[in-house]
BAVEX-855592 format. One record per residue (C-alpha): residue number from 1; x, y, z; residue in three letters. Coordinates in pm, whole numbers, plus 32768, in hexadecimal, padded with zeros to 4 digits. Layout:
<recs>
   i    x    y    z  aa
 NUM    X    Y    Z ALA
...
</recs>
This chain:
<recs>
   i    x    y    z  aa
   1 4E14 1FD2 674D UNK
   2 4D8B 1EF9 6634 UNK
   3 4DF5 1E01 656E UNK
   4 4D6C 1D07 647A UNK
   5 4D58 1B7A 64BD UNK
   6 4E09 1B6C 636C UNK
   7 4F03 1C61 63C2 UNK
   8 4F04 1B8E 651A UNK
   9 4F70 1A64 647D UNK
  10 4F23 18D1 64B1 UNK
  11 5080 18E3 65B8 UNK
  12 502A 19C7 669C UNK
  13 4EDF 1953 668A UNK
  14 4F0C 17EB 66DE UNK
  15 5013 186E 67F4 UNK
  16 4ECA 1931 6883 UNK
  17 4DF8 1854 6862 UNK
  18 4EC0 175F 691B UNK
  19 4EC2 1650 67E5 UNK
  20 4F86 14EF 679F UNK
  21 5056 14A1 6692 UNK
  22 4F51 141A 65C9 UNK
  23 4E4D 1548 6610 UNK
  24 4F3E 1634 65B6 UNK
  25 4F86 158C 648F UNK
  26 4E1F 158C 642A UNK
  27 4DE7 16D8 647B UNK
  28 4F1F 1724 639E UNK
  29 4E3F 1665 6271 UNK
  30 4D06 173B 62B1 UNK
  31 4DDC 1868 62AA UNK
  32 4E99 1802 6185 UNK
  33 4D1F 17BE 60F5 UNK
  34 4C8E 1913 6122 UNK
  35 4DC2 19A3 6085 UNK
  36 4DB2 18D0 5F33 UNK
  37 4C31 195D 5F2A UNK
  38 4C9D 1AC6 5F4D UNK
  39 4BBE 1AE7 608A UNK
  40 4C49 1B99 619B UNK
  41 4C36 1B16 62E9 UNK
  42 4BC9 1C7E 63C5 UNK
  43 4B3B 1C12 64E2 UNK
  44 4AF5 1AE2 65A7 UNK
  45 4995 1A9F 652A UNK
  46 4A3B 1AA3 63D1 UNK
  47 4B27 1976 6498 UNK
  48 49F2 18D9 6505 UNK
  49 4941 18ED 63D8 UNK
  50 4A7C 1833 6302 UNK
  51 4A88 1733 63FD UNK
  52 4946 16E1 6404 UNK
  53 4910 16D9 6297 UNK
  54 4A64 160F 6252 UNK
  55 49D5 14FD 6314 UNK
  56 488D 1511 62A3 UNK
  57 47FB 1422 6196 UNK
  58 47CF 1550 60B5 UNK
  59 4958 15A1 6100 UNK
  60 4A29 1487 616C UNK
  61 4A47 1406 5FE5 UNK
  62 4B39 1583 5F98 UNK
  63 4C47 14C3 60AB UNK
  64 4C1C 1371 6020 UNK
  65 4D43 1369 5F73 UNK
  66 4E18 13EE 6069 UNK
  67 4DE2 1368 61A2 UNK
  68 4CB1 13E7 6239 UNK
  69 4C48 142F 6383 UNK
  70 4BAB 132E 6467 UNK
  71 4A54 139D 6533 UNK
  72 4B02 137F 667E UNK
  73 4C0B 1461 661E UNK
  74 4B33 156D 6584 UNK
  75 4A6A 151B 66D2 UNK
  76 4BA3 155C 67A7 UNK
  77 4BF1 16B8 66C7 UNK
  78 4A6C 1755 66F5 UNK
  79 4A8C 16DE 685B UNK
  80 4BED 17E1 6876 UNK
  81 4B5A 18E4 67B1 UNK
  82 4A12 18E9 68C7 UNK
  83 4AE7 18F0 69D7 UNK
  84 4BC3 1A2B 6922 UNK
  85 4A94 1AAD 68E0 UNK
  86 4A0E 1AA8 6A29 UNK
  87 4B59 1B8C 6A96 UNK
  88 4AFF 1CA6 69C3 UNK
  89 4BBF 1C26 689A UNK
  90 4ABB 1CAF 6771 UNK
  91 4B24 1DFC 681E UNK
  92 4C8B 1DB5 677B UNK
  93 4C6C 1D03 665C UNK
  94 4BF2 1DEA 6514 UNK
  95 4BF7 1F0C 6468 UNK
  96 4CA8 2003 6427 UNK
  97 4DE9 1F38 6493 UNK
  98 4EF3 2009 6529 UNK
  99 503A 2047 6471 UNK
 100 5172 2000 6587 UNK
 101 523A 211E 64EF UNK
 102 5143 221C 6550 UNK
 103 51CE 21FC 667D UNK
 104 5317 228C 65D0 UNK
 105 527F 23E0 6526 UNK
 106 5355 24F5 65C3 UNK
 107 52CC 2669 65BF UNK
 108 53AB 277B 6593 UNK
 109 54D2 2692 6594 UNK
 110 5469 2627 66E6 UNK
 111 541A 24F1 6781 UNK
 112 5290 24AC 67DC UNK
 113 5230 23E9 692E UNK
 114 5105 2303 6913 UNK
 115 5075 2277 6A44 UNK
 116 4FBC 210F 6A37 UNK
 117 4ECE 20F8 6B53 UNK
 118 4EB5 1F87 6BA7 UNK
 119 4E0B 1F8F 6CF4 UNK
 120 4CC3 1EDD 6C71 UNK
 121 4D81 1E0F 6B7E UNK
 122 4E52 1D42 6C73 UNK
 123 4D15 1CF2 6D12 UNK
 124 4D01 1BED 6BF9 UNK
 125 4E30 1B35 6BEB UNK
 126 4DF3 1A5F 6A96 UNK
 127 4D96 1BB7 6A0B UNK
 128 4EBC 1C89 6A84 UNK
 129 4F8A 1B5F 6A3B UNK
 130 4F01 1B9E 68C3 UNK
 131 4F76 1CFC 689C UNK
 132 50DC 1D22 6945 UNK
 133 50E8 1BED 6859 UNK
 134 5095 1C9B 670C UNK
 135 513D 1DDA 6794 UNK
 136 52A2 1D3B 67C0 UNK
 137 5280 1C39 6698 UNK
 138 5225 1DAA 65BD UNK
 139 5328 1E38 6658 UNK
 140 5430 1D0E 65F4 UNK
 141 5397 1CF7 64BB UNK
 142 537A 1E59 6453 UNK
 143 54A3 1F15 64AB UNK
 144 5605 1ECA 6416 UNK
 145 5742 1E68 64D4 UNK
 146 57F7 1FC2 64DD UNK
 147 58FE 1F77 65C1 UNK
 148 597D 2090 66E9 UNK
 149 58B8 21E1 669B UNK
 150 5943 236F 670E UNK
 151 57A3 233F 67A2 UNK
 152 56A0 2230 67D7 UNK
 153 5588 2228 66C5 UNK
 154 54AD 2178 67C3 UNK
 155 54B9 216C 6928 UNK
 156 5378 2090 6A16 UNK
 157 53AB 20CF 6B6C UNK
 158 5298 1FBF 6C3D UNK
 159 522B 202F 6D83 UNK
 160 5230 1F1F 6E7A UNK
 161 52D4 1E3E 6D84 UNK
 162 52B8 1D27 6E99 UNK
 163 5153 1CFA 6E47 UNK
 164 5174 1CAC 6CC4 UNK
 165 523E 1B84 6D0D UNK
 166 515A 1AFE 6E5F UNK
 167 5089 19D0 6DDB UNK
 168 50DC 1A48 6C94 UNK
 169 507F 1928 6B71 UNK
 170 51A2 184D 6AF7 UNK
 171 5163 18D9 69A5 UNK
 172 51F4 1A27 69DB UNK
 173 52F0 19B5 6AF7 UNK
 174 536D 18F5 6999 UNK
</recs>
């Protein structure tokens, strides 16, 4: 499973990244930014790249006017994205980003079972923190309030369950 930082969004990114206020505020601004320039944020060198250029002399003039971002907080933002990085997290953010509801294509009028293997991915806590965090917020976000069905549409069913909730970070216990 894929997705793109855009898609990802400056929330759940600054809950992953473990930012303040303030941080996520600025990473809210760079985000904000890269949309009003029609570029696409796909991965997290694209990320880097932004941030770096936003607070370079070449770049920090395009925030001027709104705020800007201060050195140390771009600082503290690259720092987050190394440490994400160094989990395996370029493995999850890009393209092609995966569509939630293909989760919900029936065949023959029948219900298909997808299995997520996680094994390696709780390994790295700030990254499996980062995709049951997109998954559920897609999952909020995508599918409508329908009220008591004759069937489920989607059923998840987490084997030892215990474990995603064992030093789990405050972001997604929120």
């Amino acid at each position: 499973m894929r997705t793109s930082v855009t898609d990802f969004g400056p929330i759940l990114m600054s809950k992953v990244l473990g930012l303040n206020e303030t941080q996520e505020s600025a990473l809210s601004l760079i985000f904000s930014w890269a949309d009003s320039q029609g570029l696409a944020l796909i991965d997290l060198a694209d990320l880097r790249a932004t941030v770096a250029y936003l607070t370079s002399e070449e770049g920090k003039g395009e925030l001027a006017g709104i705020g800007g971002v201060s050195p140390a907080t771009a600082g503290v933002i690259l720092r987050e994205i190394s440490a994400l990085q160094a989990q395996g997290a370029d493995a999850f953010f890009g393209e092609p980003a995966f569509d939630i509801l293909d989760f919900l294509q029936p065949r023959d009028g029948r219900g298909v079972i997808h299995i997520l293997e996680a094994e390696r991915l709780m390994r790295s806590p700030k990254l499996y923190t980062t995709f049951l965090l997109y998954l559920l917020s897609e999952l909020f976000e995508r599918l409508p309030e329908v009220g008591d069905l004759d069937r489920p549409r989607l059923v998840f069913f987490f084997d030892e369950a215990h474990l995603l909730f064992n030093g789990i970070a405050p972001s997604l216990l929120e």
